[in-house]
N, C-alpha and C positions, 0 to 999 in steps of 0.2 A: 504493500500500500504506500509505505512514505520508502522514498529513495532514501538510501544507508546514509548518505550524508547530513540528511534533515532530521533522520532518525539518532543517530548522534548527536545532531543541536540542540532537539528537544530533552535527551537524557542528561546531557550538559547543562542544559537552563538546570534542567530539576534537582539535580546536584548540589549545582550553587545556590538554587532557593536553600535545599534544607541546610547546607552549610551553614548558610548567612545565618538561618535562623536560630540553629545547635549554638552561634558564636556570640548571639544577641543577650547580653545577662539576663536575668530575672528582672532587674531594676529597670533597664533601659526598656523591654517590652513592658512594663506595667508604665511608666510615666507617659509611653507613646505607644499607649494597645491601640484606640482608638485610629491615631493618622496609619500605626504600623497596618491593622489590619483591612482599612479600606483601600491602601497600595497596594496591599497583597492581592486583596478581593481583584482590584482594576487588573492587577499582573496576570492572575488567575484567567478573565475574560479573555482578557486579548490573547493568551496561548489557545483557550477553546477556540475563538475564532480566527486567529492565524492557521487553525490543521482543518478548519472547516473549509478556507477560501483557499488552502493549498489544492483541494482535492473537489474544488467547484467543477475543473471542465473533467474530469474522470468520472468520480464516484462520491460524491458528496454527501449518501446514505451509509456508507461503507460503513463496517464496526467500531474504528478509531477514530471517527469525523464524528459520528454520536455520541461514543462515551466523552471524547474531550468535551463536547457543549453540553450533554444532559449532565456532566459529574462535573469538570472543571468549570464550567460555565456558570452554573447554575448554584457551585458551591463560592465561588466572587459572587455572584450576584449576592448572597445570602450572607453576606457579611454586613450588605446595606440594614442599618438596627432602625424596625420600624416599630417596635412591641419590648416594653420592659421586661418582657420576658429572657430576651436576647440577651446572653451575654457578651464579653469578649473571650473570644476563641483562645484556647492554650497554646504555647507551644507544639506538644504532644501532638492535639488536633490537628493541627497544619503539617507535622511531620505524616499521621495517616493518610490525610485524604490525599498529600503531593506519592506516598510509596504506592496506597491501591492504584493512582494511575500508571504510574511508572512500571510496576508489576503486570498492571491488564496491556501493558505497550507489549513488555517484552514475551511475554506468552506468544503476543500474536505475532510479533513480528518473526519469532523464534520457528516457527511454523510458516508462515507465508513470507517465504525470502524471497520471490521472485511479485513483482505487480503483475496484476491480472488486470486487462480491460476490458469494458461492460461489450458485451455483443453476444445480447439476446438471443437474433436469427438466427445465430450457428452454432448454437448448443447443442445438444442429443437431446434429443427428446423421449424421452419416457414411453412403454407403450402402457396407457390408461384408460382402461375402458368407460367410457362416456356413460353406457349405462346402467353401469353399478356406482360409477361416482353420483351419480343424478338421484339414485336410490337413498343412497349415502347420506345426502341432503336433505332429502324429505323426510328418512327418518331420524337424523336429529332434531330437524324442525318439530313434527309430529311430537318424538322423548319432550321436548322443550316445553314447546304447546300442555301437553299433558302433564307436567311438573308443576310449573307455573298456575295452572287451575286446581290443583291438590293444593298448592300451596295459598291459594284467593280462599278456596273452601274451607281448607282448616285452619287458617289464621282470620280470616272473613275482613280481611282490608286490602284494599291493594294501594301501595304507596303515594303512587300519584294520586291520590285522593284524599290523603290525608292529612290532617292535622297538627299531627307529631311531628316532630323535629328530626326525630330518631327510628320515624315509622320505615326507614329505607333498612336500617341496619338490622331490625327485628323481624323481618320479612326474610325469614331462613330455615327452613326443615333440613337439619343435617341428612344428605344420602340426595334427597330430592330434588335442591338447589345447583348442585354440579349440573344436572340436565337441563334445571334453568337456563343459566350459565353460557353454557353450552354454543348457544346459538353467537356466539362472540365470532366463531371461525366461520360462520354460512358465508356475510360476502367473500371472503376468501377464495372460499371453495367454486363459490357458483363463478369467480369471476375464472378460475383457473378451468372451471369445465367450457365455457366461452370458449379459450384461448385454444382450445384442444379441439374445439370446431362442433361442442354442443349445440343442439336447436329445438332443443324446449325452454319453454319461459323460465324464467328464475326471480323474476322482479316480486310476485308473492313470498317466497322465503328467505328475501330481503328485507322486504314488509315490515314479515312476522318479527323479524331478528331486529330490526330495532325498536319495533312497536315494545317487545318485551322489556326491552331496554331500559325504555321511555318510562314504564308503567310501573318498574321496581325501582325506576329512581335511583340506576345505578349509574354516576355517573363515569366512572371508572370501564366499567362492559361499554360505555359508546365510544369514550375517547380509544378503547382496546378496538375496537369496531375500523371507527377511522383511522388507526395508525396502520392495521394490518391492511386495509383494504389500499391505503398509499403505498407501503412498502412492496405491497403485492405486484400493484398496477406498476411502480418505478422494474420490477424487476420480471414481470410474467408478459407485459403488456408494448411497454415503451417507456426509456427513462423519463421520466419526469422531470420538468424545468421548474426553476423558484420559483419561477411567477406561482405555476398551479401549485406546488407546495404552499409557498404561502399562503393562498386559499384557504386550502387544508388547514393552516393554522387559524386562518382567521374564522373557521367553520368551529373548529374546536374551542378555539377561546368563547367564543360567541355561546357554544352550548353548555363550557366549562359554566359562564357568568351565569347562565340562564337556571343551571342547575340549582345554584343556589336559592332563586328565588321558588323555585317547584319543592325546595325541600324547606321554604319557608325560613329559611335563613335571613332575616335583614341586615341593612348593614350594623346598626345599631345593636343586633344581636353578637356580630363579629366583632366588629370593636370590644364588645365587651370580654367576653370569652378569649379571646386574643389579647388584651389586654393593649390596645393600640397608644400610641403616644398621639398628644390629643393636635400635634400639626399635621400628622398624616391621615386621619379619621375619615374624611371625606376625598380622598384621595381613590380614584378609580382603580390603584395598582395595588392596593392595601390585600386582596383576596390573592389574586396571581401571588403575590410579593409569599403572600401566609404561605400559602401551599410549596415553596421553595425552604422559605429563611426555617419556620418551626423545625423541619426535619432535621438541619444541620444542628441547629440548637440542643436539640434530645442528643442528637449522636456527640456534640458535644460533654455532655453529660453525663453520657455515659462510657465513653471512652477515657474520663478522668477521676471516676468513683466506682466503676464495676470493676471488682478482681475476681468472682467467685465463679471464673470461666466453666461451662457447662458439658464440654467436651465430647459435642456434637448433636446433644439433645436437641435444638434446632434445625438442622440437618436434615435427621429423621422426622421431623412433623409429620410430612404431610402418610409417611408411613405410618406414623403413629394415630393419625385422623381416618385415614382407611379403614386399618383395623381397630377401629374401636378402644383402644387402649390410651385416647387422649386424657383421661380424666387420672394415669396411671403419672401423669406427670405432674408438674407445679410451672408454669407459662407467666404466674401472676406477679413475678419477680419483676417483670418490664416496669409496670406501672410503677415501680420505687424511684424509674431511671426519667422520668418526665417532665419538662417545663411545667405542663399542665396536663391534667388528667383527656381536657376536649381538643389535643392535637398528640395524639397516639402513633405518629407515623416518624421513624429516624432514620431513614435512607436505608440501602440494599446493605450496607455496612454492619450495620448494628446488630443481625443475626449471628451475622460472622464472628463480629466482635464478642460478643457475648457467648460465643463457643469457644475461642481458641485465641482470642485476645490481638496483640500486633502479629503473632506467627501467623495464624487465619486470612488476616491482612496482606497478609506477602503473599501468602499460598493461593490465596481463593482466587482472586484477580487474576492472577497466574494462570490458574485453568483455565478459569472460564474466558483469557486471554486465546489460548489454543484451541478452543473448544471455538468461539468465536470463527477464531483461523480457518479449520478446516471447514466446518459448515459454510463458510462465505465461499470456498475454493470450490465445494463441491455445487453450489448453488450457481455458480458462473457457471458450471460445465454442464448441467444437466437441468434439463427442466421435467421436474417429477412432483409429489404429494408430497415428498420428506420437504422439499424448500419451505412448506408451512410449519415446520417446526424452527428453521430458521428464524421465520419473519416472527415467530411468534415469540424466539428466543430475542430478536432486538426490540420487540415491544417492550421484555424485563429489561434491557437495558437502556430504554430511552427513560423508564421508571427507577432507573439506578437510585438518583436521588430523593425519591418518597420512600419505596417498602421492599424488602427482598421478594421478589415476585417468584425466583428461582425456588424456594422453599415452600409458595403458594401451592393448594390440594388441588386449585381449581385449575391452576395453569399445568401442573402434574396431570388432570383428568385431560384434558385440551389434549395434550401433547401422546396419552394412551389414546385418545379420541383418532387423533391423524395416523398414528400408527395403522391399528387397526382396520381406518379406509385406505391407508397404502396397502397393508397386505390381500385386502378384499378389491381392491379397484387395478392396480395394479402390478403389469408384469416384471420383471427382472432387468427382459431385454428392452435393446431399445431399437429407435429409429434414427438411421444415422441421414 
């Protein structure tokens, strides 16, 4: 992806950041935490967006052009202090977040030594049969459908219609909700059966699939909807230009805003719960800002009071949610690690962290650095059903900065979901 040369300057920058900062006393960062760390923050941005605009006319979705803006970007951004909650960042702090990049660098680049350039039309292509994928569809729709109404009957609300604050989060039948859920990959699917020269309608199990969306007031399953469905279209269809990305963003942001008013959130309710400082209050960027700064804040927090690492209980969740044996553990340890009890999310880190401490740190980025590597390699060369494990895999890292998605049950079901219509749709061989 980055030429050796550039790939060298960026682990050079990152060096002499943490250098400077190991060299920085205790006294001199406490008398200038505030200017130190909104430099740092600016220094932070502009490396996101120097490997973003390096890789504009290639691959500007690529692994390494994401994790730099969604991780390094996003964590400068979130040094701007808009909520009393916020503090200033530790040393320690700014040593993890600059090593998990540096580590998610070298994984990938450690494995993808040569660049690969995007040229969709001369890929292999897969042989998929159009009518077992199309089956595929319907019956997740259908599982979906029929969840979703067990769920409206035994809980007798359905979120968008209610009054509750908290009526999204409590709309959940453990076992039943995964098939909810579910319908997060249809456009996906229906658009990759298109591409393969399908010619039955698909526009109703689009429908359904965000209509569900809409109705459980998940705003996470839409924004999951439209990342996949762009990522898809940039790689199954024809790359995608800023212009129409931007869109994209502006469609999301738009439903991101809207979200909160359907789930009766006002602003007056966030100020307060957030605890906003009273010149930014009425400030339109105050909600965006939250959902960035709070995360880093918690991981804050607990990357400088957690020692009582869990050594991989984490890990295992979503194994542990499977089988029923969640209740065999103790999860409510997090809550000790919080700014506030009403912003419970601390970036993809904090799971980590909380298993295996800075080693985790090094390691985990690492993998999922190579892990990254080869699925991007293999996704250049073929066009198949597995690339939706791909797309679904950069979804958790465009969310790098909110929650560990990779330890997520749902996204663990998703990804046995794709499986499973690979080996049922299709063949092994391909078409050259």
């Amino acid at each position: 992806m980055i030429k050796d040369k550039k790939f060298k300057f960026f682990y050079l920058v990152i060096v002499i950041v943490i250098t400077a900062l190991i060299i920085l006393s205790d006294d001199i960062y406490y008398y200038y935490s505030c200017d130190a760390q909104f430099f740092l923050g600016i220094f932070l941005v502009t490396i996101a967006l120097g490997v973003f605009l390096y890789h504009i006319k290639s691959d500007f979705l690529n692994p390494i052009s994401i994790y730099s803006v969604f991780w390094l970007g996003i964590a400068g951004i979130s040094t701007f202090r808009i909520s009393y909650y916020q503090e200033k960042w530790s040393l320690y702090m700014w040593i993890i977040i600059i090593i998990s990049y540096a580590t998610f660098l070298l994984g990938f680049k450690i494995f993808n030594m040569k660049n690969i350039d995007i040229d969709i039309n001369n890929r292999k292509i897969c042989r998929i049969n159009e009518k077992k994928l199309y089956l595929s569809i319907k019956i997740i729709t259908i599982l979906s459908l029929i969840g979703f109404t067990l769920e409206v009957a035994i809980l007798k609300y359905i979120p968008l219609f209610s009054k509750n604050m908290e009526a999204y989060r409590a709309f959940n039948i453990t076992g039943i909700h995964y098939f909810v859920v579910s319908v997060g990959i249809i456009p996906t699917l229906t658009l990759l059966y298109k591409k393969i020269g399908g010619t039955k309608r698909v526009f109703l199990y689009n429908f359904i699939s965000f209509l569900i969306s809409i109705l459980i007031l998940s705003r996470q399953l839409i924004i999951m909807q439209i990342v996949l469905v762009t990522i898809s279209y940039h790689y199954t269809i024809k790359k995608i230009s800023l212009k129409k990305l931007g869109i994209f963003l502006i469609i999301g942001l738009i439903l991101f805003s809207l979200s909160f008013r359907l789930r009766n959130q006002s602003s007056q309710y966030i100020n307060k719960v957030a605890d906003i400082m009273p010149k930014y209050q009425s400030s339109m960027f105050v909600k965006p800002l939250l959902y960035f700064n709070m995360n880093f804040t918690n991981l804050n927090i607990i990357v400088n009071k957690f020692h009582d690492y869990k050594m991989g209980q984490n890990m295992i969740f979503p194994i542990v949610a499977f089988t029923g044996l969640k209740n065999e553990f103790n999860y409510n340890y997090k809550e000790n690690y919080l700014a506030t009890k009403n912003f419970n999310t601390s970036t993809y880190l904090a799971d980590i962290y909380f298993d295996f401490g800075i080693f985790g740190v090094i390691i985990i980025p690492f993998i999922l650095g190579v892990i990254y590597s080869f699925l991007y390699r293999n996704m250049k060369k073929n066009l198949s059903i597995i690339n939706l494990i791909y797309f679904l895999l950069i979804y958790c890292l465009i969310f790098c900065f909110f929650v560990n998605w990779y330890y997520n049950t749902a996204i663990i079901f998703d990804i046995i979901l794709i499986f499973i219509i690979y080996s049922y749709s299709e063949k092994n061989s391909v078409i050259k």
